[in-house]
Every structure is written in C-alpha cells, then in structure tokens.
C-alpha positions in Angstrom: 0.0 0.0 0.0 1.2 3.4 -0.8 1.5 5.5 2.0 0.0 9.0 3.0 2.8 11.9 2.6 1.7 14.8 5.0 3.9 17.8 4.5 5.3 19.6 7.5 7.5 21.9 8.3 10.6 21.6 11.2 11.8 24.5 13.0 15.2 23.6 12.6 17.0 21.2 10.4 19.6 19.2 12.6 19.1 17.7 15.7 21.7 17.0 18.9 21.9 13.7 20.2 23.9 12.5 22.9 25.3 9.1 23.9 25.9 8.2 20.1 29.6 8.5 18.3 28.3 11.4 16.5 26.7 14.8 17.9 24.3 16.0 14.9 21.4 14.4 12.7 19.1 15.4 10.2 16.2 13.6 9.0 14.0 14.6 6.2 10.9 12.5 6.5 9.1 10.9 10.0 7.6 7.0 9.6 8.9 5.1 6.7 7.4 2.9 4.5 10.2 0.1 4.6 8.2 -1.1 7.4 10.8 -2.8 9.2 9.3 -4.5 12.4 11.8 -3.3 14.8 12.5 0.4 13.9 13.1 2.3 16.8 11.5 4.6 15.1 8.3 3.8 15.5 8.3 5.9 19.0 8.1 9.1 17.5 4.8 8.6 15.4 2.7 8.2 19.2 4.3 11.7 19.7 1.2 12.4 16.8 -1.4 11.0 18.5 -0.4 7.9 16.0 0.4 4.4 16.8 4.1 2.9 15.8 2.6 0.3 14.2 0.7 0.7 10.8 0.6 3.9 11.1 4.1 4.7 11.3 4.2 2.7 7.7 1.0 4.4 6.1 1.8 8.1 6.9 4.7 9.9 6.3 5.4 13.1 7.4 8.0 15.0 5.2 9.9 18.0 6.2 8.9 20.5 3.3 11.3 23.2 4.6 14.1 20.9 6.0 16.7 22.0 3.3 16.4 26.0 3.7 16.2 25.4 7.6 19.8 23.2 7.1 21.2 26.1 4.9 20.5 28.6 8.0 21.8 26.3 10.3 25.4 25.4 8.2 25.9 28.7 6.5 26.0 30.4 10.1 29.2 31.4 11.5 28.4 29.7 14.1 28.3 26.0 13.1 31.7 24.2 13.3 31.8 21.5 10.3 30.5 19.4 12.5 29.7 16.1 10.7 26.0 15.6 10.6 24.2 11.9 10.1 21.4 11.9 7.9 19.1 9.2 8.2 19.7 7.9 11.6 16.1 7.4 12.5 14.0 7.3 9.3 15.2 6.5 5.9 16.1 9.5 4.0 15.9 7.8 0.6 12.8 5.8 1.2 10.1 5.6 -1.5 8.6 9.4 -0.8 12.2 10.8 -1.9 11.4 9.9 -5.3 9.1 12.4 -5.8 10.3 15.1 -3.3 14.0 15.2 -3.3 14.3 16.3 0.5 17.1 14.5 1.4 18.7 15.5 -2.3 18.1 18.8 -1.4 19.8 18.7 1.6 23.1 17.0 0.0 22.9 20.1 -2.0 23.3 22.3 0.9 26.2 20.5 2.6 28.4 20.9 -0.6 27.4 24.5 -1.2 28.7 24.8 2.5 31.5 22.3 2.4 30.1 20.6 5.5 30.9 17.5 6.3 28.1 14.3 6.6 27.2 10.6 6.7 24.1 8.9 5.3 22.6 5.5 6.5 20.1 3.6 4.1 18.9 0.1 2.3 17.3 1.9 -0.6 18.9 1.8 -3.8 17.4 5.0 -4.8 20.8 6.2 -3.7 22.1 5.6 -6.7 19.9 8.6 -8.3 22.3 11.1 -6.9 25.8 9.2 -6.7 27.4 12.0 -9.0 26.3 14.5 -5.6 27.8 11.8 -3.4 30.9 12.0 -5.0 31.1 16.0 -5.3 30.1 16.3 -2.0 32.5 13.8 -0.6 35.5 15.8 -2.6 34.1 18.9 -1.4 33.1 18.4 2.4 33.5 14.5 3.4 30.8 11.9 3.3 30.6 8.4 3.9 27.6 6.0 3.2 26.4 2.9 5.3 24.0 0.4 3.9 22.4 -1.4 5.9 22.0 -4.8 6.2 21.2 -6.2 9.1 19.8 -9.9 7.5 21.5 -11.2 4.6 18.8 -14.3 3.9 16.4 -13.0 1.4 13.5 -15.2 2.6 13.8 -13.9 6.0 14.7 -10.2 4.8 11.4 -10.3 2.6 9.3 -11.0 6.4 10.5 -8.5 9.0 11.7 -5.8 5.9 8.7 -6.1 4.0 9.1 -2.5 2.3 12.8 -2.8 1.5 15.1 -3.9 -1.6 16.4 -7.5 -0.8 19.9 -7.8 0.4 21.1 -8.8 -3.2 20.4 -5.5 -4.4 21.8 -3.7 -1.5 24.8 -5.5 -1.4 25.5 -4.6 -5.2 24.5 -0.4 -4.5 27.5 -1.2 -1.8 29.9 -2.6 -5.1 28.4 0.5 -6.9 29.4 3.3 -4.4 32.9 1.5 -3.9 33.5 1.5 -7.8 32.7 5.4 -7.2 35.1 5.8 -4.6 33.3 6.3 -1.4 33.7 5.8 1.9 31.1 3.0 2.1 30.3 0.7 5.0 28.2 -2.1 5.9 25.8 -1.6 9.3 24.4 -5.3 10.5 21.8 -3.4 12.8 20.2 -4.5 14.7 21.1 -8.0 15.2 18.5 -9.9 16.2 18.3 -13.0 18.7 17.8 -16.2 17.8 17.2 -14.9 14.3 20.6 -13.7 12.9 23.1 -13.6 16.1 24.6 -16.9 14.9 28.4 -16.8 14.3 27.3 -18.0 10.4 24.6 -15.4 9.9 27.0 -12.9 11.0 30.0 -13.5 9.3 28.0 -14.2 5.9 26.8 -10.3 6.0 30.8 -9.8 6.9 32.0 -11.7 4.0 29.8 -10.4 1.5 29.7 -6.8 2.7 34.0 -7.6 2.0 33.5 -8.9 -0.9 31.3 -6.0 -2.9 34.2 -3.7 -1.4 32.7 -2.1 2.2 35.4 -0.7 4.4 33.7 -1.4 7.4 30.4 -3.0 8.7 29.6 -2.5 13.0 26.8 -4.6 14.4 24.8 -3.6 17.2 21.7 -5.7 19.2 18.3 -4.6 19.2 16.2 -2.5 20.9 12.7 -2.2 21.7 11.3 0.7 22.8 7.4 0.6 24.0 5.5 1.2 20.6 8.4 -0.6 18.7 7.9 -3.8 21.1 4.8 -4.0 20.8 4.5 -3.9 17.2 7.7 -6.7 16.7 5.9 -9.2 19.3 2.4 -8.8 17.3 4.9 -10.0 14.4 6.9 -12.6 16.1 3.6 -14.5 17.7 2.4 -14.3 14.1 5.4 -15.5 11.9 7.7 -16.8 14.8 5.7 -18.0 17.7 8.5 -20.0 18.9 10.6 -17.4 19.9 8.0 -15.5 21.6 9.4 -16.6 25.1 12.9 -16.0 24.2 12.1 -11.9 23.8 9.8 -11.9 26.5 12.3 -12.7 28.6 15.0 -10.9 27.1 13.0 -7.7 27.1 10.7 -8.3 30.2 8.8 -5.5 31.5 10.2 -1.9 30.6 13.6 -3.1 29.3 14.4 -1.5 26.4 18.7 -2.9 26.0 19.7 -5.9 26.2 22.1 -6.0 29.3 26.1 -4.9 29.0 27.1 -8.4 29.0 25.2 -9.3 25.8 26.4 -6.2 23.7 30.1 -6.7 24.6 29.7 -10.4 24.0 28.1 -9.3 20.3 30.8 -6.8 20.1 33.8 -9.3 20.9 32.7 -11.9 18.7 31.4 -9.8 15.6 35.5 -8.0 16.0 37.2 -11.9 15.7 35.0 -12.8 12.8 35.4 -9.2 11.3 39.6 -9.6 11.4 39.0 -13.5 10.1 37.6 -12.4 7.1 39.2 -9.8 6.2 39.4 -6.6 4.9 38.7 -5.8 1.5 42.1 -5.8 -0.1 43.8 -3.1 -3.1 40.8 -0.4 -2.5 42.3 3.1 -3.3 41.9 6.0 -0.8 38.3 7.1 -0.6 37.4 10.7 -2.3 38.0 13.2 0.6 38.7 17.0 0.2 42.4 18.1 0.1 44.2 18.7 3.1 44.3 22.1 4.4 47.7 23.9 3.0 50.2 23.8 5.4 50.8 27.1 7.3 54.9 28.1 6.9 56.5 29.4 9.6 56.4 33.3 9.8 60.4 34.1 8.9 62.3 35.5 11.8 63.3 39.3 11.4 
C-alpha cells in the first residue's frame, strides 16, 4: 500500500543527540514505508497521536522546509563543520524521496557549505544522486552505510517487508565502492535467535567484503514501548516460537539488552570481522584536500 505523505514543516533542520559516536542528525521525512518491524523509530509517530505500528508505515510526514532550515543552520558562523548523520532514524531515501527530493536537497546544501556528513540507508534509490555523493564527498567528506542487518532473502522479505532485498543492496555497496566512497556495511540491529549466529553474522561480513565495504559495525536490538509492541504482534504471528525468548530478554520496561550481551556481540562480531578480512587493493576514498600547510612566519 502506498503510503500518506503529510507535508510539514521543522523549525530547525539538525538535531543534537547524545550518547551516540556522532553529535548531529538530520532527517528529512518521519515513519517510513520500509516497514521494518523493529524500527526504533516507531516511538516518535505516538508523539502524533499515532500508533508505531501501521501507522508509522501508512503516513509519512515529510519536512517540506528541512533544506532552507539546514542552509540557515550550516551557512551560520556559528556551526563548526561538525559532521551531521542523515538518516539515523527514518530512511532518507525511502520511497517518498522519489518524488520530493528532501534529502537530495539537503546533500545540496552541505556541498554548497562544504560541511561535512554521513548517510545511512537500504534503498537503492541512492544511486539517483551518486554524482552528488561524489562532489560532496570531494568537497566536504561523506561516507555512506548500507544497511544490512539480515543477509537471507527469505527472511529479509518477512521482517523488511518494504525494502530492496539484500542482493540489491549488497550490489549499491559494489556500486558506491567503484565510485570511490567511503562505504560501509551496518548489520543493525542484530537480532536473537534470528541472525546472532556466528554464520549469519559473518555471511553479511564476508559479503559486505567482498562487494568492497570498508567497514560494517553490528549492534543488538532495541525495543522501545510502541516498537515492542508492534515486533511481538509479528513474532507471535510468523515466529511464535521465539516468543518466550524476547519476552524474557525484554521483560517489563527493558528496552537494551544487558552490558554483557552487547560486549559479547561486540567481541565476537571484531574476531570474525579480522578472520575475514578486509577488502584488499581499495584506493583511498574521495576526501577533500588537506588544508595547506601554514609556513613558519620568517624571523626578522
């Protein structure tokens, strides 16, 4: 089903997280029609009065003004080239982009400003703007992650209904390589009992290698209130055998899985990361030149 596209506007473009590896992100559009069953997400459409199930799929909000708000926010002499994700909760090249070029618009404004960013996505409608990619990442700095959290097809087609299979998003991550980006791999989130096997782990690694990725990261899931309640209406319906597994594992208001867990994910996705290998003879990624080197002022 197609979804609703509601145009609003944001008052300002980029938002400041905290407890993440990056301090700024920008998202064009809120809800997304990939309809993964564990998007984090999901939250934000009850902040509308909406649920974060099928609603969070069927209506989209998208940020009309989000590009002139960024170009405020960057052009100011203020803002420190501070590198800005964009995509970290919705995706900003999900179906809707086709037709509004938000997040396009937005690429646009980081080159004009030489600022620096990061995008994270499964579509392949990337490829539309891979020329922009590649000015901006010559210009400012940009890297790309694809994300790929399931590499089995079948299983990919259930819980990310609205998204191209892993096939094709492992060949946009060949694509972007040939181009010369900075492109990574993100298997996110991982997902227990489903794909947090040592096999289904490393297969993602090896193929995200072999189609020329210069990094993929893994991280466990999440649930959230509206996100959990939507992924265990899906799991008693498709997987009712694992049922107990997350009710225990995310009993009452837990929302993380506990420290143990992640550093044991984090451990063993690093050993079978370095036994596979990096991708071997990739040149240098486009970056902008380094800054000229100031000589010394001459003594008198």
């Amino acid at each position: 089903m197609r979804p609703e596209v509601r145009p609003i506007t944001c008052r300002s473009a980029l938002n400041r997280v905290r407890g993440m590896p990056f301090q700024w992100t920008l998202n064009p559009y809120r809800g997304c029609s990939h309809a993964c069953w564990y998007c984090y997400a999901r939250q934000t459409h009850t902040y509308f009065d909406l649920n974060g199930g099928r609603d969070f799929e069927r209506i989209v909000f998208a940020k009309v003004n989000v590009a002139e708000r960024l170009r405020a926010q960057i052009q100011s002499p203020r803002w420190k080239r501070a590198s800005v994700v964009i995509g970290a909760a919705t995706d900003p090249y999900q179906p809707a982009e086709g037709r509004l070029r938000l997040t396009q618009a937005c690429l646009r404004e980081f080159l004009a400003a030489r600022s620096p960013a990061s995008l994270i996505t499964k579509s392949t409608l990337l490829r539309r703007d891979s020329g922009l990619l590649q000015d901006t990442a010559r210009a400012a700095g940009l890297s790309v992650t694809v994300s790929i959290p399931i590499a089995d097809a079948h299983l990919s087609r259930r819980i990310e209904p609205g998204t191209p299979p892993p096939d094709e998003r492992f060949r946009l991550v060949a694509e972007l390589s040939r181009l010369g980006l900075d492109v990574g791999v993100n298997m996110a989130p991982v997902l227990p009992g489903l794909t947090d096997t040592n096999a289904a782990i490393e297969d993602v690694m090896r193929r995200a290698r072999d189609h020329g990725a210069r990094r993929v990261g893994a991280m466990l899931l999440h649930l959230d209130e509206a996100p959990k309640r939507w992924f265990m209406h899906n799991l008693r319906r498709y997987f009712p055998h694992l049922e107990p597994l997350y009710a225990d594992l995310y009993a009452g208001d837990r929302r993380y899985l506990d420290r143990e867990e992640a550093d044991d994910l984090s451990a063993r996705a690093q050993v079978l990361w370095d036994a596979v290998g990096a991708a071997r003879g990739l040149p240098p990624p486009l970056a902008p030149p380094p800054p000229p080197e100031q000589l010394p002022m001459a003594l008198s």
